[in-house]
N, C-alpha and C positions, 0 to 999 in steps of 0.2 A: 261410194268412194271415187274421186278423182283420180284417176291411174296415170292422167296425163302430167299430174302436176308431182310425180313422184316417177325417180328413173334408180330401180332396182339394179346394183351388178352386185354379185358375189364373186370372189376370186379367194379364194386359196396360195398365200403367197409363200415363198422359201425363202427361209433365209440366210444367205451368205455366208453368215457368219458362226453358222451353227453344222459343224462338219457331220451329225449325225440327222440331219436332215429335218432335223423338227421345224414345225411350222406356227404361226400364228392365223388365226380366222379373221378375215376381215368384209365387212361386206359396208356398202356406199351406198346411201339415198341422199336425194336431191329433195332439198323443199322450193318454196315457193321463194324467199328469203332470208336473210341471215334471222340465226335463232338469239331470241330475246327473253327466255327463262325455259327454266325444265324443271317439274318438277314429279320427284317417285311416289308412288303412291301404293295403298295395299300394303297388310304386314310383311310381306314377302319383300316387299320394295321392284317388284318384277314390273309392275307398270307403271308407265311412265307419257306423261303429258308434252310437248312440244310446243310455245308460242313462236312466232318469229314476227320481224320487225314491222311486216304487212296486215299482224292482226289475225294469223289463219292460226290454225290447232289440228294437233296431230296428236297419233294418239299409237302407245304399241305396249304389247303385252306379256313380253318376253324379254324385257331388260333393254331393250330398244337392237334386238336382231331382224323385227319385220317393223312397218310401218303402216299407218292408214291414214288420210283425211279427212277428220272429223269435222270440219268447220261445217257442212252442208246440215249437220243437228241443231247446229244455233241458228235458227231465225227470228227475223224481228216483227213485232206485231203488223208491220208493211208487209210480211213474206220476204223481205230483204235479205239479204248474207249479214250479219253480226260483225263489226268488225274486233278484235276480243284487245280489250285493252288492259288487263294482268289480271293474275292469277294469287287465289288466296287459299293454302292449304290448313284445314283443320288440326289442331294440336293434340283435340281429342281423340276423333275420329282419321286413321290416314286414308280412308276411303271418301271420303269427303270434302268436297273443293268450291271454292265460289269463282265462277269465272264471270268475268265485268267485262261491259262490251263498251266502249267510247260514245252510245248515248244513252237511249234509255232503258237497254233490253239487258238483264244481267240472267244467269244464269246455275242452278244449283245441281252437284251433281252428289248421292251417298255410294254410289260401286264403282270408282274409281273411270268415273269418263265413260261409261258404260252406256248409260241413260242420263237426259240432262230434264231438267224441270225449271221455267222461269219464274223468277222471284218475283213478288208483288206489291213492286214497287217501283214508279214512273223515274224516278228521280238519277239523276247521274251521282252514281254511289263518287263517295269522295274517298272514301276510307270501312272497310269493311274488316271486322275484331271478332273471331271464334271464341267461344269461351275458353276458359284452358282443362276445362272436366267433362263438361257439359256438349254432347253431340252436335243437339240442334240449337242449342242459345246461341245467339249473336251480336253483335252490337253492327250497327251502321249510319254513317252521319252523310248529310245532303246538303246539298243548295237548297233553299228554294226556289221557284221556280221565277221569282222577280231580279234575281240576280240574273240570270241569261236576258232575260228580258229585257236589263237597264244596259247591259253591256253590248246586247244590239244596236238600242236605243240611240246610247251615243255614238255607234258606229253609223251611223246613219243621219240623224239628224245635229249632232252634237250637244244635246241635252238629253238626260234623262227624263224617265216617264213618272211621276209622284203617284198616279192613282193606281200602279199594279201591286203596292204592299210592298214591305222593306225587303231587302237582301241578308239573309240570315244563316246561320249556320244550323241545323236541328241533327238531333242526335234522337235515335231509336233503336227499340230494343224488338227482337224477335227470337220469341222457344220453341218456332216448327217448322227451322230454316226458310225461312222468307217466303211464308204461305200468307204470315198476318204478322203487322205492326203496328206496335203501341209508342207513342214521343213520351221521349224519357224530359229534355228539356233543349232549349234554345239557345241560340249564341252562343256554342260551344267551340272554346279554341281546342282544347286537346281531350282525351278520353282514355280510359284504361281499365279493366277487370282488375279485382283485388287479387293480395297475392295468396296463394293456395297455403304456404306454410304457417300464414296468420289467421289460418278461418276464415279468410274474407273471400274465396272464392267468386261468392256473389255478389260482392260490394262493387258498385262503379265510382271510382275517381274523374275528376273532371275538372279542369279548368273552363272558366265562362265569364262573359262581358254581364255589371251588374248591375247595368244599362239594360232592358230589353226592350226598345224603343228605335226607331228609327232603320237603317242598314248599321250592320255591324260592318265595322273597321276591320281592314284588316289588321296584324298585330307582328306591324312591319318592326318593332321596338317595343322596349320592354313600357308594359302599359302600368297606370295607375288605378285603371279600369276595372281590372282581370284579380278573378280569386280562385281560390283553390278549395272544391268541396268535396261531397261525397255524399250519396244516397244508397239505402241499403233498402226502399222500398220503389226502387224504380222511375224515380223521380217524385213520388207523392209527395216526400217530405227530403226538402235540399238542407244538409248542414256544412256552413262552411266552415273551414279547417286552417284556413291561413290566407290573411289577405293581402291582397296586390301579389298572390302567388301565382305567376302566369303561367311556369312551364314545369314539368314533371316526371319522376322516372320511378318506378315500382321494381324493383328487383332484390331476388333474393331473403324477404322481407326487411330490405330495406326502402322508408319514402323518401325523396327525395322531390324538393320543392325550390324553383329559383323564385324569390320573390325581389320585387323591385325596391332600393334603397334610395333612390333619388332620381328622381324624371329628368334633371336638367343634365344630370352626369350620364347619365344609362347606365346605373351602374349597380351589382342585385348582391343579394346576400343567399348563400345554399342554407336551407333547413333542411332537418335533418328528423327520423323516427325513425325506429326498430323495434316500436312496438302497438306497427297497425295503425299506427295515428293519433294514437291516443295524444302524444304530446311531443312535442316541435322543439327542437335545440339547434341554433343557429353552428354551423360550423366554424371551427375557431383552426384559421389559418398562419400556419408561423412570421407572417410577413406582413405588414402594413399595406396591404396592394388593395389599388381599385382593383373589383373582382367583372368584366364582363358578360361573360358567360360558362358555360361548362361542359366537361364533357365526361360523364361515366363511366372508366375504362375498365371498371370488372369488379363485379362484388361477388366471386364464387369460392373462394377461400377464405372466409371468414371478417374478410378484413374489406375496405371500400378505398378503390383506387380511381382518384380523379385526375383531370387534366383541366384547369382553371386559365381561361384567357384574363390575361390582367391591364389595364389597360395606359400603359407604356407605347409612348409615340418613337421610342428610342429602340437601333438594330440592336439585335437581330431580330427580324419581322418572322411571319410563321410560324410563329414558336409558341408554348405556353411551357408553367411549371407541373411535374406533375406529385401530388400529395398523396400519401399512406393515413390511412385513419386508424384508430382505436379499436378494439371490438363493439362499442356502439355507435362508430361512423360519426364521432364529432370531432376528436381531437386529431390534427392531423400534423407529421411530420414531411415536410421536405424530402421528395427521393431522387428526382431527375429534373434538373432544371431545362431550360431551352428545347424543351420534347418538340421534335416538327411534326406539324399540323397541316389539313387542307383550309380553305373557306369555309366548307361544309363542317367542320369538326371534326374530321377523321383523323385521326392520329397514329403516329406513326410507333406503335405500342402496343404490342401481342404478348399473348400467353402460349407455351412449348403445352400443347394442349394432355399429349400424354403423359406429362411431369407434375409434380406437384413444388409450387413454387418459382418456376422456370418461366422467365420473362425477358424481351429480345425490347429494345426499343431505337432508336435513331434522336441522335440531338444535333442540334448546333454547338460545335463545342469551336470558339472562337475568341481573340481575347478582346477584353473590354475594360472603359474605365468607370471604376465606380465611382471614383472621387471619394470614398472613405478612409482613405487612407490604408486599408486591408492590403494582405500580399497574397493571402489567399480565401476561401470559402464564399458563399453566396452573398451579393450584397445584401442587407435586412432593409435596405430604404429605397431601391433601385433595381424595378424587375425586368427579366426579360420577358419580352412581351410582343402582340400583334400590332401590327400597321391596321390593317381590317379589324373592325371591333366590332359590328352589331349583327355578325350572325347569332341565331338560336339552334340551339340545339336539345341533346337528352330527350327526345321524342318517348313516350312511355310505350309505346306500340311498336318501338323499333328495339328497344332491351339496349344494353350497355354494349358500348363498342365491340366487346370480345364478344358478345353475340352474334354481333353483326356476320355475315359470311361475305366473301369478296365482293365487291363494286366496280363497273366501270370505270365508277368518278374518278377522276384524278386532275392534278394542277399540272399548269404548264411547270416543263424541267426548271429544275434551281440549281445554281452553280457554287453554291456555301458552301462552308468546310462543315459537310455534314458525316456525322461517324456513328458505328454499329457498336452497342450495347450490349450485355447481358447479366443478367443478376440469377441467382441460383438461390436466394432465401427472399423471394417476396420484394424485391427495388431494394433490400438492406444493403446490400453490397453491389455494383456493377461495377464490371472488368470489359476490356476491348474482348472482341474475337479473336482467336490467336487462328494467324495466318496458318493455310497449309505448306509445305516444305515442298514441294514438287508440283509442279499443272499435271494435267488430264496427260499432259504426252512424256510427262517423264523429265522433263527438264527442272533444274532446280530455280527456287525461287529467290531473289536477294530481296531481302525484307527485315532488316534492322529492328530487334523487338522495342526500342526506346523510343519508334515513330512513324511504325507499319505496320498495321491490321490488318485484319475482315471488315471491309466494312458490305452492306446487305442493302440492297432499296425495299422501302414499307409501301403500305397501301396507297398514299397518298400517290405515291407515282405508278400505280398499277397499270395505265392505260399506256406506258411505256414500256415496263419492266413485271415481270411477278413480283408478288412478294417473299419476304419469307414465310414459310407455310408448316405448318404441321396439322397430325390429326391424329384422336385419342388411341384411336388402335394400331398406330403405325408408334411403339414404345422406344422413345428416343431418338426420333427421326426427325431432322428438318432439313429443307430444300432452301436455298437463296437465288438471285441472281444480285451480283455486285462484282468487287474488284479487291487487289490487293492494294494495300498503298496508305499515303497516311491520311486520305479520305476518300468518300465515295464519290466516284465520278458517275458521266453520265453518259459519256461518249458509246454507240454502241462497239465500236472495235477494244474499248476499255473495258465492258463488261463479260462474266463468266456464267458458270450455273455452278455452282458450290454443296455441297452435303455433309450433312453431319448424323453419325448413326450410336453416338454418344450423349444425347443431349443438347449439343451446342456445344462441348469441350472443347472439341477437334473438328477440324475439318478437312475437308478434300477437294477439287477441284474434277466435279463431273464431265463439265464437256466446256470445250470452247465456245463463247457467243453465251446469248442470252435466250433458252428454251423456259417454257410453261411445262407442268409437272402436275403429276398426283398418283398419290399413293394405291395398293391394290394387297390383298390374302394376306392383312394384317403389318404393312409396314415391308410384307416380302417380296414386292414385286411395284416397280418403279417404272412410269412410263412417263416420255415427253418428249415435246417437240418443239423443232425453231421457233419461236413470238416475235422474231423481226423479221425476216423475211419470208418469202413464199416459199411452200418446202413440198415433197413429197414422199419425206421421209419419217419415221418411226423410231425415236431410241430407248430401251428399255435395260432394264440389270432384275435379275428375279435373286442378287446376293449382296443385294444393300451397297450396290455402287463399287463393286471388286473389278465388274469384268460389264459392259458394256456389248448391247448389240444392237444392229438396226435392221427395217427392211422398207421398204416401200410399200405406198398407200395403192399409188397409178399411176400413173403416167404423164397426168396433168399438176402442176403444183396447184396448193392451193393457200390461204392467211388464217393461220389456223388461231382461233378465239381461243380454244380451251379447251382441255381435258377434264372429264370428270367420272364419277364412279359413281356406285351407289353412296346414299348419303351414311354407313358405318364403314366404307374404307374397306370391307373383308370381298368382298369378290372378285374375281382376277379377269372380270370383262368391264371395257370402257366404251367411254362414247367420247370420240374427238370430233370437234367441231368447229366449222370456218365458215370465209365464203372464197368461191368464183366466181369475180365481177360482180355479179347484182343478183345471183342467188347462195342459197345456205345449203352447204354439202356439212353430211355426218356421217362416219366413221365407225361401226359397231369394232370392238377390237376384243376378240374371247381366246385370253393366252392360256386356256384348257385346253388347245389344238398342241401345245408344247407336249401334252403327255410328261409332262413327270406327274408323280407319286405321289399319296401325300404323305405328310412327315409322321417319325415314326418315335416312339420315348419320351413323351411329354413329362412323366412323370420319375425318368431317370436321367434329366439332364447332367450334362459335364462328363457322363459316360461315353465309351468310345462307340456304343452301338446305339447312340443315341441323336436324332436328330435337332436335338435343344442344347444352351445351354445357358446359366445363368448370370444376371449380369447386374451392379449396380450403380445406379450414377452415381455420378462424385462432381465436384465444381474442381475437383484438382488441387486444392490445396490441405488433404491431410490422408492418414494413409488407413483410416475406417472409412471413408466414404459415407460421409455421412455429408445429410438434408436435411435441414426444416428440423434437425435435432435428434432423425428417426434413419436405421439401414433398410434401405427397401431392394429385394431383392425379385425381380424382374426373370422371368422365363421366355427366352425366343429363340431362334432357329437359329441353329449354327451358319457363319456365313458361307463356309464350304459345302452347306448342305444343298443336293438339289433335288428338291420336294417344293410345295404348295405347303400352306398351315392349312387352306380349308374355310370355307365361311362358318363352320361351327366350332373352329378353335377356342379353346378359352387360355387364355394366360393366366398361370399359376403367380401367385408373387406372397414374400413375406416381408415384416418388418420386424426392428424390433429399436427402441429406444439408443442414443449416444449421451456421453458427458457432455454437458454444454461450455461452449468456447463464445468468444466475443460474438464471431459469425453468428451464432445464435439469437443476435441480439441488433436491434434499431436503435437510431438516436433517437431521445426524446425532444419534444419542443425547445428550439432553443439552442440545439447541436446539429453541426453539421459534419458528413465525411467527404472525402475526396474518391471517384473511383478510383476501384483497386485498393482503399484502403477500409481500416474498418473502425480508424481512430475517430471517435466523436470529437470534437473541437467545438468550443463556445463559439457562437457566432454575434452575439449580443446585440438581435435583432429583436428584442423586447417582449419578445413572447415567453419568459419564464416569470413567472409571480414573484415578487420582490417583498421580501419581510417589513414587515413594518418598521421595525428598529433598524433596519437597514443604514449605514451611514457611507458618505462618499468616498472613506478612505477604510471602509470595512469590507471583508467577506463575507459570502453566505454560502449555505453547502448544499446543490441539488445531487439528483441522479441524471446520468447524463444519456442514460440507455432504457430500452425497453424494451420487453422478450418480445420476439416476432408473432405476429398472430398467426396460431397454428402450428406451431412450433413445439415439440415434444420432449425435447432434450433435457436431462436428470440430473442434478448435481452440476458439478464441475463449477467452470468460472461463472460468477454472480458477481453483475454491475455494480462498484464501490462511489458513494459520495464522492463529489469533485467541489472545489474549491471557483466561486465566482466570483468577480468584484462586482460592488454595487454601484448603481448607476451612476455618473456625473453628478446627475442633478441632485441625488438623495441630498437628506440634511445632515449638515457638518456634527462629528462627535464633538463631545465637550472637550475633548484633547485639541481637537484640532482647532477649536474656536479661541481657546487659551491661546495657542501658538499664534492663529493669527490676529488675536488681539496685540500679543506681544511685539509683533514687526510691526503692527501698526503702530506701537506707540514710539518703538525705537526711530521707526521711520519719520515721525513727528518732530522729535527733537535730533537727526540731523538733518532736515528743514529748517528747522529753525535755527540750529547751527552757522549752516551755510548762512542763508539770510543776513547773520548780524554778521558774519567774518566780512560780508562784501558791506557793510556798512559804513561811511567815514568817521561815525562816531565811536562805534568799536574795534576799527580796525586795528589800530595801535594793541588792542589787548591781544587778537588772535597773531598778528603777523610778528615774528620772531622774537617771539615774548622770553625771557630767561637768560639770550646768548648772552647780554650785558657784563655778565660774570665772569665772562670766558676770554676777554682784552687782549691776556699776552698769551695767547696762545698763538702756535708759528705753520702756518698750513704748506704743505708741498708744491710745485706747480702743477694741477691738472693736465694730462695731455703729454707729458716729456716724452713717454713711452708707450707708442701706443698703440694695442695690437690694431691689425689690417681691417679682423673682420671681430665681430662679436664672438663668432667659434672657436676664434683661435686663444682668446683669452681664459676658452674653458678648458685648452690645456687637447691629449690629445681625441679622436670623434673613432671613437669604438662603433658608432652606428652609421656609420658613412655610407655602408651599402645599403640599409633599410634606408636612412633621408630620400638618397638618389633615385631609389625605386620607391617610392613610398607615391607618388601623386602619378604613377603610371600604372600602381596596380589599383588605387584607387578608380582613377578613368574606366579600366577594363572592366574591374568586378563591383564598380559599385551595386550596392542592392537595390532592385526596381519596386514597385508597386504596381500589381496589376491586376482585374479582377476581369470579369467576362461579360462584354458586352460588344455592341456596336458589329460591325462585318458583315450585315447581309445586304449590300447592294441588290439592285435587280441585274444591273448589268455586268456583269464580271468576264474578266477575259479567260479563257480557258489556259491558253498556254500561258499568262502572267500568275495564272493559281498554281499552275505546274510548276514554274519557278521560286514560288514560294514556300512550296513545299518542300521544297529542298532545306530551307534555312529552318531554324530553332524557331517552329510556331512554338507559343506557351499553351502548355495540354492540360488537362484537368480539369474532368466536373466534378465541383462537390456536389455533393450528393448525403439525401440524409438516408432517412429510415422507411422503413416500410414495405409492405406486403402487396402482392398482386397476382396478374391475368394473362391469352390462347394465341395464338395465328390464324390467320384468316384463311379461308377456302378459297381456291381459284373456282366462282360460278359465273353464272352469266348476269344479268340485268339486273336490277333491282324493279322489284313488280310496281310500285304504282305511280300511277303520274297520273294528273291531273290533267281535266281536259281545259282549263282555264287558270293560267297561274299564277293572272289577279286574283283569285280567289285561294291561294292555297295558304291557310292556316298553321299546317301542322306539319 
C-alpha cells in the first residue's frame, strides 16, 4: 500500500444546529486525483472500488470508511504500473469485475478486488459484455492489431501500410473469464446477449459489415452495408434477421432495430419484435416525418417509450417527439412533442423511479407557425425537430435511457423557453409543476398560476445543474434544481433546490442556490451540497425536507462532484466527493453517530404510537386518488418522527382497483390532447384508416381513445365513437356529383347568356325588351329629396353603438392562428427573454397518448472510452 498517496484525518464534528448535541461522523482521504467511477461490489454492497481520473484504484471494505491503494496489483507484462482505464461489473456475479487498463494488460477479479488475475488477451478491449445469468461467460470485442498499426503508419509517414492485414472489428466469446477465447465473428458494429424473459439468454445479437474484406469503415452514418443477425451457436452458424439493420436495443423483451430506408436521405425506419425475433413490424408513427434516429426512453411498464429525431431544418433545434406504443411496441401515439435533447441522445425524460406511471420531462414549448391553417394541436405535416441529425444512438449494451444512471455529458447552456412537465398515467396526460407558495426563508412567492411554474433542469444540463432525481426506495420523493417563473432559466443567482415528498404534486423550496443531492434509510434521510461553488459545508433533513441542518466538512473548501450512497438508497452512510486543485478528496459521511432509534409500528401505521403512516399518491384531480386506474397505498415514516427505517426495512403497500374516467385513457392514432387537458381532438394528420366508401362530404366514426397500458381501472367511463370527416381528396358521393353537375350546366347557359346579350346582333332582344308597352306612363324626378347618407334613408340606426365599435373590437380580438414552432436561436438575450415573459407567450403542448419511464442517478463517469476514437463503432 502507498500511505503516501493517501492522507487519512478523521474528526468527529458537532453540529450547531442540533441543541442536543448529536453528531455526524466524518472522515477525509485524499487520492491521487479526481474520482472517475465507483463502483460497490459484494452482496453486502460494503466494498467498494475507486477509479480516478490518473488511472490508479483503490480499494476499501467497509462501505468506503478506510481506504487502500491497490493499483501496485495490476501490473503489466513489462512489470509496469497498469494505468486502469474503466471498469466493468458483473450483473451476475457482484463479486466480479473486469478492470481494463489503456493498453494491453486487462484484468479479472471474482472476490470483489481481493485478488486480481490477467486476462488472456493482447488486444486493447474496446468493449467488454458479462453475461446477464451466467458468472464467467463474456463477450469482448477488439481491434485488430493492423488498425494501430495503420494509424501510426499515417502518423508518420502519411500513408498507410497494405501488407499488415486489414483494420477490423472482431468479436469474442469467453466461459472461464478470460482464461480462453474463441472468435465469434468479424466486422462487428454492435453486440448484445439475448434477453432472459425470451429464453435467449444465450443467444448473441449483432450488427456486422457484409463485406468481410478489406478495413472495416467506420459507421460514421447510417450504412447500406450493415445487417442485423443472430447466432445461437457461437458464431458457427450466422442468421440474419433484418437487413441494412445497423443499430439495436434489446430491452425488456422488446427488439428493436433501426434499419436504413434510404442512403441519400439518412434516413431509417424502427423495427420492431416482441417475440424474440421471430418476426419484425416496422413501427407506424402518427406523423409523416423523416425519421433520423432514436432514442429508447423506457420499455419497463409494459408499454415502449421512444424519443424519434425527425429530420426538420426548421426551430426549434434540440428537440425531438416523443411516442407511446401499443402493448406490442408498434403502433404509436404522440405524447410530448419538442422533448429537449443533447447531441448524444440524452433526453431530457425520466421516470419518478418509485411510482408507477410517474414521468417528469422538459420541452420547448414555444410558438410557431405551421402554415396549416390549425389554431391549435400538433402540426401532422411539419415537425419539430434537430438542427444536428446524424448522431447514433440506442446502444444495446447501454439499455434504454431510463437505465442509464447519470452522466457527465452535458451541452453547452440554452437560453429557450424551455419548461417542466409531468404526467401521472404514462405521458397520457402532462400538467406544469405547480409552484411552491413560499422559499426556503419563508417569504411568499408571486407566481400567477395562468403563466408560472416549476420548471426543473434535466440531464442534458447535468454538468451545470442536477437533475431531477429520484430512487426506488426513497417512496415519493424527488429532488430538482430549477426556478419559479414562466420558464426555466439558467442564471446561477436564478436557480433553487426544490423537493417533492408527494410524488411531484407539490412542491417546496429546500435551500437557496443550486446543491447536488441523494437520498439515504429509504427516502428518510437527505444529504447535499453546494454544485456551484466551493464549499465546506454539509446540509441534510432526516424528515423529508421540514427542518434542515448543516455542519462542516474542514476547514479547507473544496468542488464537490457528487454524493452517493450505496447503490439501493437504504443506508444512512455516504460518500461525497470533489477535488482540491489537482487532487480527489472524499468524504465518508455515517449519520448513525446522530443516535436516533430506529422506527417503531410498521405494522400499525396512522396510530398515535406509531412511527408510520400511510399514504397515497394522487395526480390531484379527484378525491379517490387514484393511478393507472388502481389505489395504492404506500407505508412510510411519519414526518415528525425521529427514527432511521433501517436498511432492513421493508415497505408494506396495498392496492386495490378504481372506476375508470377519461384519465384512464390515451388518445389513439390520429388524436391529439393539450397539456392539462384530457380532450382528444382529431388532428387529421392521416394516420387513421379511411373507409373505403368514404366520401369527401361524408363521415366516418372511429374510437378516439385507448386504455393506457397497465392501467387497471373497472367499469366506469368507456371511450364512445366520434364522428370524422373524410379526407378532401376522397371521391365525390353521387349527391354531390348531381349538384355539381347541376351548376355546372346552370353555369353553361349563363355563359352563354351573357355572351349573346353583349352581342350587336342580339342585343336589341336582351336590352329593354317589353318597356314598349309602357309609353304613357309618367315617372317622378329622381333625386328631389334626397337623403344625406344611405343610413338615413333606413329611417332610424338602433345599432349605432355596435357600427361604431364594431372594426375596433374586431382589430383587438381578431382570432389568430398559431401552432408551435420556430424560437430556438442560439443567441438569445437573457434580459430581452425576461421581458418577454412578461407579455402573453401562447402556451400549450398538445400532447397525445401514452405510457412510460425513472430519474437519473447523480454518479460519476461513465466507464469506457476508447483509446482511439477513430476507431469507436459503438
Amino acid at each position: 500500500m502507498q500511505t503516501l498517496r493517501i492522507f487519512l484525518r478523521v474528526a468527529f464534528l458537532f453540529l450547531g444546529a442540533c441543541s442536543e448535541g448529536k453528531k455526524v461522523s466524518v472522515k477525509e482521504v485524499v487520492f491521487d486525483s479526481a474520482v472517475s467511477d465507483i463502483q460497490w461490489l459484494g452482496t453486502d454492497q460494503k466494498t467498494v472500488l475507486v477509479q480516478t481520473t490518473k488511472g490508479r484504484l483503490y480499494r476499501s471494505v467497509n462501505g468506503g470508511d478506510a481506504w487502500k491503494d491497490i493499483s501496485d496489483q495490476l501490473k503489466g507484462r513489462d512489470g509496469t504500473q497498469v494505468v486502469v482505464d474503466h471498469l466493468v461489473k458483473s450483473p451476475a456475479e457482484t463479486s466480479t469485475m473486469m478492470v481494463a487498463g489503456t493498453k494491453h494488460d486487462h484484468y479479472i477479479t471474482d472476490d470483489g478486488g481481493a485478488t486480481f488475475r490477467r486476462i488472456r488477451q493482447k488486444a486493447s478491449i474496446h468493449t467488454f459484455l458479462f453475461h446477464k445469468t451466467r458468472p464467467k461467460w463474456a463477450l469482448m470485442s477488439a481491434w485488430t492489431d493492423a488498425c494501430e498499426a495503420k494509424k501510426n503508419a499515417i502518423k508518420k509517414s502519411g500513408d498507410d501500410d497494405a501488407d499488415i492485414g486489414p483494420c477490423s472489428h472482431m468479436l469474442y466469446l469467453t466461459k472461464d473469464l478470460g482464461k480462453t477465447f474463441t472468435l465469434v465473428t468479424s466486422y462487428v458494429v454492435q453486440f448484445s446477449w439475448g434477453e432472459v424473459s425470451q429464453q435467449q439468454q444465450d443467444r448473441l445479437y449483432f450488427t456486422h459489415f457484409r463485406n468481410k474484406k478489406g478495413d472495416q469503415p467506420k459507421l460514421y452514418m447510417w450504412s447500406e452495408h450493415v445487417d442485423f443477425a443472430y447466432s445461437d451457436d457461437y458464431g458457427k452458424n450466422i442468421n440474419r434477421l433484418v437487413t441494412n439493420g445497423n443499430k439495436f436495443l434489446i430491452s425488456n423483451g422488446f427488439v428493436f432495430v433501426a434499419k436504413l430506408k434510404e442512403t441519400k436521405s439518412q434516413t431509417v425506419n424502427l423495427m420492431c419484435s416482441n417475440d424474440g425475433g421471430k418476426n419484425f413490424r416496422q413501427v407506424q408513427l402518427p406523423q409523416d416525418l423523416d425519421e433520423k434516429s432514436y432514442t429508447v426512453l423506457d420499455t419497463s411498464e409494459g408499454a415502449v417509450m421512444i424519443h424519434v429525431h425527425h429530420a426538420s431544418t426548421e426551430a426549434p433545434y434540440n428537440v425531438g417527439n416523443v411516442y407511446i406504443s401499443d402493448a406490442q411496441g408498434v403502433r404509436y401515439t404522440l405524447s410530448l412533442p419538442n422533448n429537449v435533447r443533447s447531441s448524444h441522445g440524452e433526453c431530457e425524460f425520466d421516470k419518478v423511479l418509485s411510482l408507477e406511471g410517474v414521468y417528469m420531462a422538459n420541452f420547448k414549448d414555444v410558438p410557431r407557425a405551421d402554415g396549416d391553417g390549425k389554431k391549435e394541436g400538433i402540426s401532422s405535416k411539419k415537425a419539430d425537430a434537430l438542427k444536428d441529425a446524424e448522431d447514433l444512438e440506442a446502444q444495446a449494451s447501454s439499455g434504454t435511457e431510463v437505465d442509464k444512471r447519470r452522466t457527465p455529458k452535458a451541452k453547452a447552456k440554452d437560453e429557450s423557453i424551455v419548461r417542466t412537465v409531468i404526467s401521472f398515467d404514462k405521458g397520457g396526460v402532462w400538467s406544469y409543476l405547480k409552484p411552491p407558495t413560499v422559499d426556503s426563508r419563508g417569504a411568499k412567492i408571486d407566481c400567477p398560476p395562468d403563466r408560472c411554474w416549476l420548471h426543473l433542469h434535466g440531464i442534458t444540463n447535468f454538468q451545470n445543474y442536477a437533475p431531477f432525481y429520484s430512487t426506488e426506495n426513497a417512496v415519493g420523493i424527488i429532488m430538482g434544481t430549477g426556478n419559479v417563473g414562466p420558464y426555466l432559466r439558467f442564471e446561477p443567482d436564478q436557480t433553487n433546490t426544490f423537493l417533492s415528498r408527494d410524488g411531484g404534486l407539490t412542491w417546496s423550496e429546500s435551500h437557496k442556490g443550486a446543491f447536488i443531492y441523494e437520498f439515504g434509510d429509504h427516502g428518510g434521510l437527505v444529504v447535499m451540497a453546494d454544485d456551484v461553488r466551493k464549499t465546506k459545508q454539509v446540509v441534510f433533513s432526516w424528515n423529508e425536507g421540514q427542518s434542515w441542518y448543516d455542519f462542516e466538512l474542514s476547514d479547507i473548501p473544496l468542488e464537490v462532484d457528487n454524493i452517493v450512497t450505496e447503490p439501493s438508497a437504504t443506508s444512512t452512510k455516504f460518500l461525497l466527493y470533489g477535488t482540491r486543485g489537482d487532487t480527489g478528496v472524499m468524504y465518508h459521511l455515517d449519520f448513525e453517530a446522530l443516535g436516533q432509534s430506529l422506527c417503531k409500528g410498521v405494522w400499525a401505521a396512522d396510530s398515535v404510537s406509531s412511527d408510520y403512516e400511510t399514504w397515497m399518491p394522487s395526480d390531484g384531480k379527484g378525491t379517490e386518488k387514484c393511478m393507472l386506474g388502481r389505489q395504492v397505498s404506500y407505508t412510510r415514516r411519519k414526518q415528525t418522527s425521529e427514527c432511521f427505517n433501517g436498511e432492513k426495512f421493508e415497505r408494506p403497500t396495498s392496492r386495490k382497483n378504481c372506476a375508470c374516467t377519461e384519465e384512464n385513457f390515451e388518445c389513439e392514432m390520429g388524436f391529439t390532447r393539450k397539456v392539462g387537458s384530457v380532450e382528444c381532438k382529431f388532428a387529421d394528420d392521416g394516420s387513421i384508416p379511411v373507409p373505403d366508401q368514404c366520401t369527401s362530404s361524408d363521415y366516418f366514426n372511429v374510437v378516439g381513445h385507448r386504455k393506457v397500458i397497465g392501467d387497471s381501472c373497472e367499469g366506469g367511463w368507456q371511450p364512445q365513437k366520434v364522428a370524422v370527416p373524410c379526407p378532401a381528396n376522397s371521391r365525390m358521393s353521387r349527391g354531390a356529383m348531381s349538384v355539381l353537375g347541376t351548376i355546372s350546366v346552370v353555369a353553361a347557359i349563363m355563359g352563354a347568356v351573357t355572351f349573346l346579350s353583349r352581342s350587336e346582333k342580339f342585343k336589341g332582344v336582351f336590352a329593354n325588351y317589353g318597356f314598349d308597352a309602357y309609353g304613357d306612363v309618367k315617372y317622378a324626378t329622381i333625386g328631389a329629396r334626397t337623403p344625406e347618407t344611405g343610413l338615413d334613408s333606413c329611417g332610424t340606426r338602433f345599432d349605432a353603438d355596435f357600427i361604431d365599435n364594431d372594426q375596433d373590437d374586431f382589430d383587438d380580438d381578431a382570432p389568430q392562428l398559431m401552432a408551435y414552432t420556430g424560437g430556438g436561436g442560439d443567441d438569445r438575450d437573457r434580459d430581452r427573454d425576461r421581458d418577454r415573459s412578461r407579455r402573453d407567450v401562447p402556451r400549450g403542448v398538445d400532447t397525445a397518448s401514452a405510457a412510460v419511464p425513472r430519474l437519473s442517478k447523480p454518479p460519476g463517469k461513465s466507464s469506457a472510452a476508447s483509446d482511439g476514437d477513430e476507431l469507436d463503432l459503438l
